[in-house]
C-alpha positions in Angstrom: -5.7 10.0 -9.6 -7.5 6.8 -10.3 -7.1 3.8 -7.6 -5.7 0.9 -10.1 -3.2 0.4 -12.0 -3.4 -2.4 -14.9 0.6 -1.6 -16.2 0.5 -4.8 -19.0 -2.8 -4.2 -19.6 -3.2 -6.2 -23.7 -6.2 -6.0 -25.2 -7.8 -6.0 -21.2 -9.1 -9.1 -21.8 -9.3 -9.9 -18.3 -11.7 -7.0 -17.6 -15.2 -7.6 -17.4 -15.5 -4.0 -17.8 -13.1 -2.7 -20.5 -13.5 0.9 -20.0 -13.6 1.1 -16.2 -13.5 4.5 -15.0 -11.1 4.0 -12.0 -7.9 1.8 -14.1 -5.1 3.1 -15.6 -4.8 0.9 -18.9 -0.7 0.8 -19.5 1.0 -1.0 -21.8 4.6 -0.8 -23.6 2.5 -0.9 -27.3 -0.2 0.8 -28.6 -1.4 -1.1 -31.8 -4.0 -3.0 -34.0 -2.6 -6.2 -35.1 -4.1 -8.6 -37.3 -2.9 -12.3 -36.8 -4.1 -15.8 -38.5 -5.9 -17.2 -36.1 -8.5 -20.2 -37.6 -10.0 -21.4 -34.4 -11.8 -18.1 -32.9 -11.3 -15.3 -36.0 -12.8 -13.9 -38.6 -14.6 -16.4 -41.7 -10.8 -15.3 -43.3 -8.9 -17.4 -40.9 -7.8 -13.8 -38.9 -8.3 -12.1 -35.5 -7.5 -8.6 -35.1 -6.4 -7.6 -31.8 -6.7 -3.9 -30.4 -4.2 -2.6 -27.7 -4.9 0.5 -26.8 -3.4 1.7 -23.3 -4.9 4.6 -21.5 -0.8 5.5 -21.5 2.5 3.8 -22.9 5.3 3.0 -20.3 7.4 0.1 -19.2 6.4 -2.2 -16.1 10.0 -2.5 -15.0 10.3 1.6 -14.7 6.5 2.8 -13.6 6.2 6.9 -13.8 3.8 6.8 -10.6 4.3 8.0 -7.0 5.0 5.5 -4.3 2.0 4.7 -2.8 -0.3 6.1 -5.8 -2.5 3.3 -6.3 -5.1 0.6 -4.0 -4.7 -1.9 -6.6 -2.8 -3.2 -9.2 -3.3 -6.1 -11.5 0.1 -7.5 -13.2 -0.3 -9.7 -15.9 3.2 -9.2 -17.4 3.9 -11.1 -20.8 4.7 -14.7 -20.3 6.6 -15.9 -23.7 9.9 -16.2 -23.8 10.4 -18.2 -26.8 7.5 -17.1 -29.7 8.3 -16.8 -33.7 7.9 -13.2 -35.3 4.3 -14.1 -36.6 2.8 -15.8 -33.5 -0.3 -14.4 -32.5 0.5 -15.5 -29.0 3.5 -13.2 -28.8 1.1 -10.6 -30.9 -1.5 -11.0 -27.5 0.0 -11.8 -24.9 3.7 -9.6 -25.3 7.4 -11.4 -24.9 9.6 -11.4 -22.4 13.9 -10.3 -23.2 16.4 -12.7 -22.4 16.5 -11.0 -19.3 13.1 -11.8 -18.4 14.0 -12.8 -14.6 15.2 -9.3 -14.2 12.7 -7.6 -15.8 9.7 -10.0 -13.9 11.8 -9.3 -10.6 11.7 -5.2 -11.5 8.4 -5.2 -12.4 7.2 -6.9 -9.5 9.0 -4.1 -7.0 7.9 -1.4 -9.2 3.9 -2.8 -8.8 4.7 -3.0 -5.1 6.3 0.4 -4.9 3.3 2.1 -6.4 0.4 0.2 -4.3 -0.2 2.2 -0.9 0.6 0.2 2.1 -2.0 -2.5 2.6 -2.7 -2.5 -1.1 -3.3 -5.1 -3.2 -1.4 -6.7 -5.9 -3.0 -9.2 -8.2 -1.0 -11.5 -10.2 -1.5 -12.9 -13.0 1.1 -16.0 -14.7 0.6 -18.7 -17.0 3.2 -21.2 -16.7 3.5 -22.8 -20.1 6.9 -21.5 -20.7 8.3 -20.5 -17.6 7.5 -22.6 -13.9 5.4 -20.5 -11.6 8.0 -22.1 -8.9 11.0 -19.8 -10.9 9.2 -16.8 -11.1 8.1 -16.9 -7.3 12.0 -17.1 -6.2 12.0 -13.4 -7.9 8.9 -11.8 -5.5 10.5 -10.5 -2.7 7.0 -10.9 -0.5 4.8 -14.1 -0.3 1.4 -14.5 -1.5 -1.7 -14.6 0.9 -3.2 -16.8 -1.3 -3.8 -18.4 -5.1 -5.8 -20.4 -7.5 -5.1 -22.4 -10.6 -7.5 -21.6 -13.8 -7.2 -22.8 -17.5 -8.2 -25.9 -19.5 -5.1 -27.3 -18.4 -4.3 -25.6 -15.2 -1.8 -23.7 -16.4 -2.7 -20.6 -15.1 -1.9 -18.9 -11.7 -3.7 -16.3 -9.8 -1.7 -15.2 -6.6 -2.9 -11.9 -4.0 -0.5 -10.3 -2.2 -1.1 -7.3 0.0 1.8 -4.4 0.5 3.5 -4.9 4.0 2.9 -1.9 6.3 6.3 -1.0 6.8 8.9 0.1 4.4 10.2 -2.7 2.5 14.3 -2.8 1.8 
């Protein structure tokens, strides 16, 4: 078994090293999707984006062992309001209606597969959602964070898998 888990992995465009042996690549889509995009794309006025998970599953519902994994990185979709063409929502994923639930499940379920002591990374940009809403859904607290992004926007928290059994 490999030793991290990347369950909303995208296009891994986090990943310095896109084909790293030791992650499982998950994702709920496995597609090549070409969006109009004029600032970075092609001479055409396109980008193609390329999501292609080492496996298909969904965050909130993980088909791992407890304990399976030293590390995961979470970066779960972060739209909640995205037209049908948006190449955001293309990238990045949306969230249901239900996103608190589905945030909240998918948090447990990255915390039920991490051995204790493991580490969690997460990964949240804030432009449509507060940080400060999706926090009251974690049921542990961070050890610690930084802020990235032209404007800030972005949130990287740690958080390391109590010891004990958690309720």
């Amino acid at each position: 078994m490999k030793a991290i888990l990347d369950p909303c992995c995208g296009t891994r465009m986090m990943w310095h090293d896109r084909a790293n042996p030791d992650v499982v690549f998950a994702d709920c889509r496995s597609e090549t999707l070409t969006v109009t995009d004029r600032s970075h794309g092609n001479a055409d006025g396109t980008r193609t984006l390329q999501i292609e998970p080492d496996t298909i599953l969904d965050f909130r519902n993980l088909p791992f062992a407890d304990g399976a994994f030293k590390l995961v990185a979470f970066d779960p979709p972060h739209l909640v309001r995205a037209g049908p063409k948006s190449w955001l929502a293309a990238k990045y994923g949306k969230l249901s209606e239900n996103w608190r639930d589905d945030i909240r499940q998918g948090f447990n379920e990255c915390l039920r597969v991490l051995e204790p002591e493991g580490i969690l990374v997460f990964k949240w940009n804030e432009t449509q959602i507060k940080i400060g809403e999706v926090m009251e859904l974690v049921s542990i607290p961070p050890l610690f964070g930084h802020l990235s992004g032209r404007k800030g926007l972005t949130h990287w928290m740690v958080f390391m898998k109590p010891r004990e059994v958690m309720a």
